[in-house]
Each structure stands twice: as C-alpha cells, then as structure tokens.
VOLOMI-958557 format. One record per residue: residue in three letters; z, x, y of N, C-alpha, C, O, CB in turn. Coordinates in steps of 0.1 Angstrom, whole numbers, plus 5000, padded with zeros to 4 digits. Glycine has a CB too. Layout:
ALAZXYZXYZXYZXYZXY...
This chain:
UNK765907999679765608069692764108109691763608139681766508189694UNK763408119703762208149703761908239707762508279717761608079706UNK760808329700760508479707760708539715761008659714759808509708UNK760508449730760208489744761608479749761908549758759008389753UNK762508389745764008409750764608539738765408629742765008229749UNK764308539728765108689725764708789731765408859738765208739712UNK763308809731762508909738763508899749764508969749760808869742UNK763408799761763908799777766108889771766808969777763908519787UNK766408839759767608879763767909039758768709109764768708779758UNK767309079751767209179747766409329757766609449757766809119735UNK765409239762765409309775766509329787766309419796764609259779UNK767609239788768409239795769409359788769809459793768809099797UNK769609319778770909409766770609539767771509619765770809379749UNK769109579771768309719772768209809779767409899778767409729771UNK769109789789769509849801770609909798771509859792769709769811UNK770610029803772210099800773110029809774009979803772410289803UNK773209989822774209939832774709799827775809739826773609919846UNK773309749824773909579820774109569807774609469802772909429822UNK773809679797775009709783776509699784777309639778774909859778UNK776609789793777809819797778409679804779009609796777709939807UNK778309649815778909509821779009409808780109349807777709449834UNK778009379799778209289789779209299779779909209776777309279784UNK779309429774780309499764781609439774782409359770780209689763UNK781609499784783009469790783409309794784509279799783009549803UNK782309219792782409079796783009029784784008969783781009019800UNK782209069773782509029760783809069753784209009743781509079753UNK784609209758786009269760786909149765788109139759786109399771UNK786509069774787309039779787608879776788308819784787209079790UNK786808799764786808699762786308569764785308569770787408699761UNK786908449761786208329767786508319778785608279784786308209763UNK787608339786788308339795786908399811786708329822789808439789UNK786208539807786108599811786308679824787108589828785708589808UNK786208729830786308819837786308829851785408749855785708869833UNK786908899865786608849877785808949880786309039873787608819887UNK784709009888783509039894784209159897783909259889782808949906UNK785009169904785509249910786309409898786309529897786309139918UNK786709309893787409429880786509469877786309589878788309389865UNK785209369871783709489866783409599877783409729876781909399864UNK783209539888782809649894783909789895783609909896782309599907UNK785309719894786209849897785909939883785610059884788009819900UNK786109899875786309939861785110009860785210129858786509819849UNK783909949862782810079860782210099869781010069867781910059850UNK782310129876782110189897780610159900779810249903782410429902UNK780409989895778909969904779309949914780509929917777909859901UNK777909959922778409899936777809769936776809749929778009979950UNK778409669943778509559946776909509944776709489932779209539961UNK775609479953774609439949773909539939772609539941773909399961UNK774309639929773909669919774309579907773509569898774109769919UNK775309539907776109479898775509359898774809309889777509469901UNK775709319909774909169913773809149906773809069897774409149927UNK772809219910771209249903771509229889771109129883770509429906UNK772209309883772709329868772809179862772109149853774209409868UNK773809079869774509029863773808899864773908809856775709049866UNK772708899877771608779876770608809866770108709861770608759890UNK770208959859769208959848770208889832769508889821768509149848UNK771508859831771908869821772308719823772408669812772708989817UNK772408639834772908499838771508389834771408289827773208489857UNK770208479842768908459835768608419821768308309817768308569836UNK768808519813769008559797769808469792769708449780769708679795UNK770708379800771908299791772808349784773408279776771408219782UNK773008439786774108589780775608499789776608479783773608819790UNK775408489800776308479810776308339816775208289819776008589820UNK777608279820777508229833779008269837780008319833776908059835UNK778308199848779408239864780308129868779808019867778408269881UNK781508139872782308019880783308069884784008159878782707899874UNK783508009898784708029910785507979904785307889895784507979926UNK786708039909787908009909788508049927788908159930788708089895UNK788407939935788707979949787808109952786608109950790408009950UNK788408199956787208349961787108399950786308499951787908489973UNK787408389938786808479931785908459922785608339922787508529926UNK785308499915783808509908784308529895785308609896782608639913UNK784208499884784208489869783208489862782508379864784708399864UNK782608579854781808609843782008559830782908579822781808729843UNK781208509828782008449811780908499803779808499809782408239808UNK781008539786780108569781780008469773781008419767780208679776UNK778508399770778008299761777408309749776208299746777408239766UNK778808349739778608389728777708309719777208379710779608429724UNK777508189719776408149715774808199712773908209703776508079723UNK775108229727773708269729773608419727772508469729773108219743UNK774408479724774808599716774008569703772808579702776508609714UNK775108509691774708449680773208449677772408509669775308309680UNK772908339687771608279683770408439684769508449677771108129697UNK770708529693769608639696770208719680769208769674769908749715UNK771008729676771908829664771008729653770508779643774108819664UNK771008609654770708539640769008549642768308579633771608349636UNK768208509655766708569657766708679642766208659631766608669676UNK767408789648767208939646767008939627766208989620768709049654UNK768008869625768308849610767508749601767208769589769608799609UNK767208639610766408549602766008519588766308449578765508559605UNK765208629591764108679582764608789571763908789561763008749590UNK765808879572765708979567765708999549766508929542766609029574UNK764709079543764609069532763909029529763609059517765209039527UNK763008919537762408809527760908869523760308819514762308639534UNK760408979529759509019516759509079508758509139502758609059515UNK761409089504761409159491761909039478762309069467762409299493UNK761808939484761808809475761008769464761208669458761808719482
C-alpha cells in the first residue's frame, strides 16, 4: 500500500462519525449492512451519513450495492488489512 492511500484512509477512520459507521459496518460482516439500520442505529441524519460514507467508499474501506430500494454497505476488509499491515511493516526493524 502506498503512503497517500493509507494517509487518504486513515484520514477517513479519523473522524469520530465515520469511526463509528465503520465499526458498525465491520459488526455486521461480509454480508453488510442496509443504510438505513446505520442511520437508525446511530441517529445520523440521512445526507450526513451520506457525506460520511462517500469519504470512506473513497478510501476503499467500503463499497455500496442495491438490493431493489435498498442500499448495502459492505466493509472491505482487505483494504482494512492492507492499511493495518502499512502500519506494521516496518515495526522493529531499527532494533535489528
């Protein structure tokens, strides 16, 4: 992973609101989640959430897909991984 995308997701992760929405995306599995429960579950309102969930779709944290009217959040734990293993890379190695 390269600097400027962990940088970009970790800026996303650094938000208390879209902490939250992610934690709860990531609660809810591969399967993930319909739009609607996030917002009930943690009382955004509708184009706040929205906002939110385009900075973290951005990031590659997330994508989105209909099912008929409803909206699904899925978390891309991958790209989880890859920002977690960024972070680790390195660790230790100038005490080698």
């Amino acid at each position: 992973m390269e600097l400027e995308m962990a940088a970009k997701a970790l800026k996303e992760l650094g938000h208390p609101t879209r902490l939250a929405v992610y934690k709860r995306l990531v609660r809810a599995g591969a399967e993930g989640v319909a739009v609607g429960i996030v917002q009930e579950e943690l009382g955004i309102p509708g184009s706040t959430l929205s906002h939110h969930l385009t900075g973290l779709a951005s990031a590659g944290l997330i994508v989105q897909r209909r099912e008929g009217r409803t909206l699904f959040c899925v978390p891309q734990y991958e790209q989880l991984d890859a920002v977690i293993g960024f972070l680790q890379a390195e660790c230790c190695a100038d005490g080698e």
